[in-house]
N, C-alpha and C positions, 0 to 999 in steps of 0.2 A: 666587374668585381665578382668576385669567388662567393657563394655564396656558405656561410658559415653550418656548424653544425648546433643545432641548441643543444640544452641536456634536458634528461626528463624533468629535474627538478624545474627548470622553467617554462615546459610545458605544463606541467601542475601546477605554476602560478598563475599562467595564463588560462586557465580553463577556470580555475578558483576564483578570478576576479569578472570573468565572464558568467559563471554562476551566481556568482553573490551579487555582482553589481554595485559592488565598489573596492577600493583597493586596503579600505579599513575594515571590512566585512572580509576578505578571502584573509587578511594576515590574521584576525582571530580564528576561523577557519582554519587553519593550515600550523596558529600555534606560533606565529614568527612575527617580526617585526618589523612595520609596516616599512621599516626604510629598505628591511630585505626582496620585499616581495614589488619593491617599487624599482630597483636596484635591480630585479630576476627578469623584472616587463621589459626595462631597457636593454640587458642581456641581449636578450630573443631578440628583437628590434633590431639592434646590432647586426649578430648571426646573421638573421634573415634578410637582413636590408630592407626592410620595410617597415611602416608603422603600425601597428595593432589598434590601437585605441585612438582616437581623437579625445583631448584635454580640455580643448577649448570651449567655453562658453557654458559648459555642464559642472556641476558637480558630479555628476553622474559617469563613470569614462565610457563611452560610446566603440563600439569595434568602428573599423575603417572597412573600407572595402576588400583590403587586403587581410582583415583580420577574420571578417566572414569566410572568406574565400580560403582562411587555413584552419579553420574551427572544426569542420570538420577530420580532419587529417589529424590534428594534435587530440581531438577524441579518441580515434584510431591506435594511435600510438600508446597511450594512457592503457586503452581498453588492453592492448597487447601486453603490455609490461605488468599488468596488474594480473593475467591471465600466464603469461610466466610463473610469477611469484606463488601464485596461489596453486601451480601447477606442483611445484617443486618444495611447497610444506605440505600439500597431502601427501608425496612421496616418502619425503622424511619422517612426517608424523605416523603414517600408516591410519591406522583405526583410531575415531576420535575415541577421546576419554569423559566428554559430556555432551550431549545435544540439546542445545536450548532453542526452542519450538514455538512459533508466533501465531495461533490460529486467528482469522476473525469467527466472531462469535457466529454469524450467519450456518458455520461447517455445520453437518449431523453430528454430532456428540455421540451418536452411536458407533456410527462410523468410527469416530477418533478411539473409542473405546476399543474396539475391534481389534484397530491397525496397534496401539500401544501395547495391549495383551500379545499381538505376536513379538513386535518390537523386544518386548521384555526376553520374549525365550529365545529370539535368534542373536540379539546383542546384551548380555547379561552383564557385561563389563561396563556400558555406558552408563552413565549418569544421563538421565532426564530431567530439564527443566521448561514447563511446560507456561503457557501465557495465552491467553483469552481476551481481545480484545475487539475492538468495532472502528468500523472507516481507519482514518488515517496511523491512527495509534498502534495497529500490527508491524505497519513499513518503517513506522518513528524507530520501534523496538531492531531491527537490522538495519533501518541506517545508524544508530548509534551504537550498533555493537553490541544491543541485549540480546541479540536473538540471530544464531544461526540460519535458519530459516524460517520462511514463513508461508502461508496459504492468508492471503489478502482477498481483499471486495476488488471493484470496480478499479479501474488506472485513475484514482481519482490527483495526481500531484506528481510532480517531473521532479524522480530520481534521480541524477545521474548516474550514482554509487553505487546502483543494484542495477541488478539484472534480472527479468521477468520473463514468465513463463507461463502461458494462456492453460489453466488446468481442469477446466469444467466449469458448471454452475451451478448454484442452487434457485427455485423458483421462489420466486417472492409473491404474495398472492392478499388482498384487504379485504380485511375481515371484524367482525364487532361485535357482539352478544344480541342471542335473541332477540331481548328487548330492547334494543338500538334502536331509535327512530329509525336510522337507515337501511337496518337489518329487515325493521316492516316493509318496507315500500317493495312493491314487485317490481317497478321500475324509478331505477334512479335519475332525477333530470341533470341534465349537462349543467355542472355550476355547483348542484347542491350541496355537497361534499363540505363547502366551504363555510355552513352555517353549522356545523358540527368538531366541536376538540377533536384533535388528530394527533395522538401520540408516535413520538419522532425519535429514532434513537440518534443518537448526538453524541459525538466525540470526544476523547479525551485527552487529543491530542493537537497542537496549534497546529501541525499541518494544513486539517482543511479546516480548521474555525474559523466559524462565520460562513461555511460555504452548506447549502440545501440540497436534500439530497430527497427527492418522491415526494416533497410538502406538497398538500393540495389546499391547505386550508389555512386563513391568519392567526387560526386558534390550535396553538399548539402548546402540549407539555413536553420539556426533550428530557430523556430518560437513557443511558449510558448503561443502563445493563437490560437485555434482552427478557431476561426471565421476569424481569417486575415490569415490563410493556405488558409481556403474556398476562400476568395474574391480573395487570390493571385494564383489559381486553375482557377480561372472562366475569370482569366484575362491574361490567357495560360505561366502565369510563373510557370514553371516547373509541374511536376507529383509528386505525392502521395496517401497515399492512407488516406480515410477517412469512417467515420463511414455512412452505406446505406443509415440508415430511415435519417440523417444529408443531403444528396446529392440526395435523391430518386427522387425529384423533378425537379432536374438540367438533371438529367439522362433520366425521360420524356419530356423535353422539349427540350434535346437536347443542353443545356446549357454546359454540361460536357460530355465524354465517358467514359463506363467502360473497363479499360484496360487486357486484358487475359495474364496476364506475366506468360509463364510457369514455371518461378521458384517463384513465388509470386503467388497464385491463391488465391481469397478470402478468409480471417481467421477469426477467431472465437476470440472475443478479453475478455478474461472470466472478468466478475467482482465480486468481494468480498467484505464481508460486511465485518467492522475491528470496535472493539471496544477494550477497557482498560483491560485484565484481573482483573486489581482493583477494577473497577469501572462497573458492569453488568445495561445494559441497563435498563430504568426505565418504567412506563408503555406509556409514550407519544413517547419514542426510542422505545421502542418493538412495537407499534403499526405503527412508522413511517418505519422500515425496513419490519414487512409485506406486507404492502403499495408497498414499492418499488420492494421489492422480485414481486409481481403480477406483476408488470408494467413494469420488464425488460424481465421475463420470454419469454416474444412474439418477443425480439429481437435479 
């Protein structure tokens, strides 16, 4: 038997129902109706000669062996066709007409300040709109189409849709006020950490909710904006840890201390650049993530 040809449309169902994990989740997904998208499975199946999913026994549809065994391939393809498309409207388009910009809040602000003052005078036609955000809620913002690009934290949640790009890091370092009981101690004991409030920035997006991110302690306040951790740091309510070049200052003057937690010792907090598989950066995005790439590089 010949072996058929699919169309992309049903390999986009097929990658939809594998992503979502189920065949009522990829048709809200994808906007169609679930008889279509049941209708595009058996398509493929057809074409292919093969089974994709096993039915039985789950609610849940399960790949077959055969369906692993082409998951990868029909990503391939996807990835292809979407890198087409997106090839052939930057051409069209030429120079964007707005760049909308996803930082997490972790980046140097100074830095951003810098790279936007030149941004302004080498692309004065763009529109800037500009988004600040922590953990998961930078990637939410370009998977859903708010945000051309971004500079994200850690790989913390499996995009398919994007496309990343390893850009540097900032150091993350736990720190507490003078008067912190833990700020007294010259040596910290293994454990301790955990009899003291530990302010925790926390998300504002369901991607990673619920999910812990450098908790050391059961006593925690989570706090969604960076700047009132800072104030509530400097005002000896509890310990956390916060970004250097953010604290570096507090840390010479003696405003804050840095804490030696031997099970926490300074980390490396990586950031990545995320943008749309669909939709490949244009030349004012390609020029504003070089920009940033330099300017986090040093931290």
């Amino acid at each position: 038997m010949e072996v058929g040809q699919p169309t992309i449309d049903q390999v986009r169902i097929f990658l939809a129902v594998v992503d979502e994990g189920s065949f009522n989740r990829a048709a809200k997904k994808l906007g169609r109706a679930l008889s279509v998208v049941s209708y595009g499975i058996s398509a493929m199946e057809t074409q292919l000669g093969v089974m994709l999913f096993s039915r039985e026994g789950s609610r849940r549809p399960q790949l077959t062996e055969a369906g692993r065994a082409l998951l990868a391939d029909a990503r391939a393809i996807a990835d292809q066709v979407d890198g087409l498309r997106a090839r052939a409207r930057s051409i069209r388009q030429g120079l964007e007409s707005e760049l909308s910009l996803a930082l997490d809040v972790m980046f140097p602000s100074k830095a951003v300040a810098s790279v936007l003052l030149q941004f302004q005078e080498i692309f004065p036609t763009v529109d800037l709109r500009l988004h600040v955000e922590a953990l998961g809620a930078v990637a939410a913002l370009v998977r859903d189409g708010r945000a051309d690009l971004a500079i994200a934290g850690p790989d913390i949640v499996d995009l398919p849709e994007l496309e990343r790009m390893a850009v540097g890091h900032v150091e993350l370092t736990p720190v507490a006020a003078p008067g912190h009981p833990l700020a007294q101690q010259s040596e910290i004991a293994p454990g301790q950490t955990r009899q003291h409030l530990q302010l925790v920035l926390t998300d504002r997006s369901p991607l990673t909710e619920g999910r812990e991110f450098s908790v050391l302690s059961p006593h925690t306040w989570r706090l969604a904006d960076l700047g009132a951790k800072h104030e509530l740091l400097l005002e000896g309510i509890g310990w956390g840890n916060m970004p250097r070049h953010t604290v570096a200052e507090d840390l010479r003057s003696g405003r804050l201390v840095e804490l030696r937690i031997p099970e926490a010792p300074p980390a490396r907090y990586p950031l990545h650049a995320l943008w749309r598989k669909d939709s490949r950066p244009g030349p004012a995005s390609s020029w504003m993530l070089d920009a940033l790439m330099q300017r986090c590089s040093g931290h």
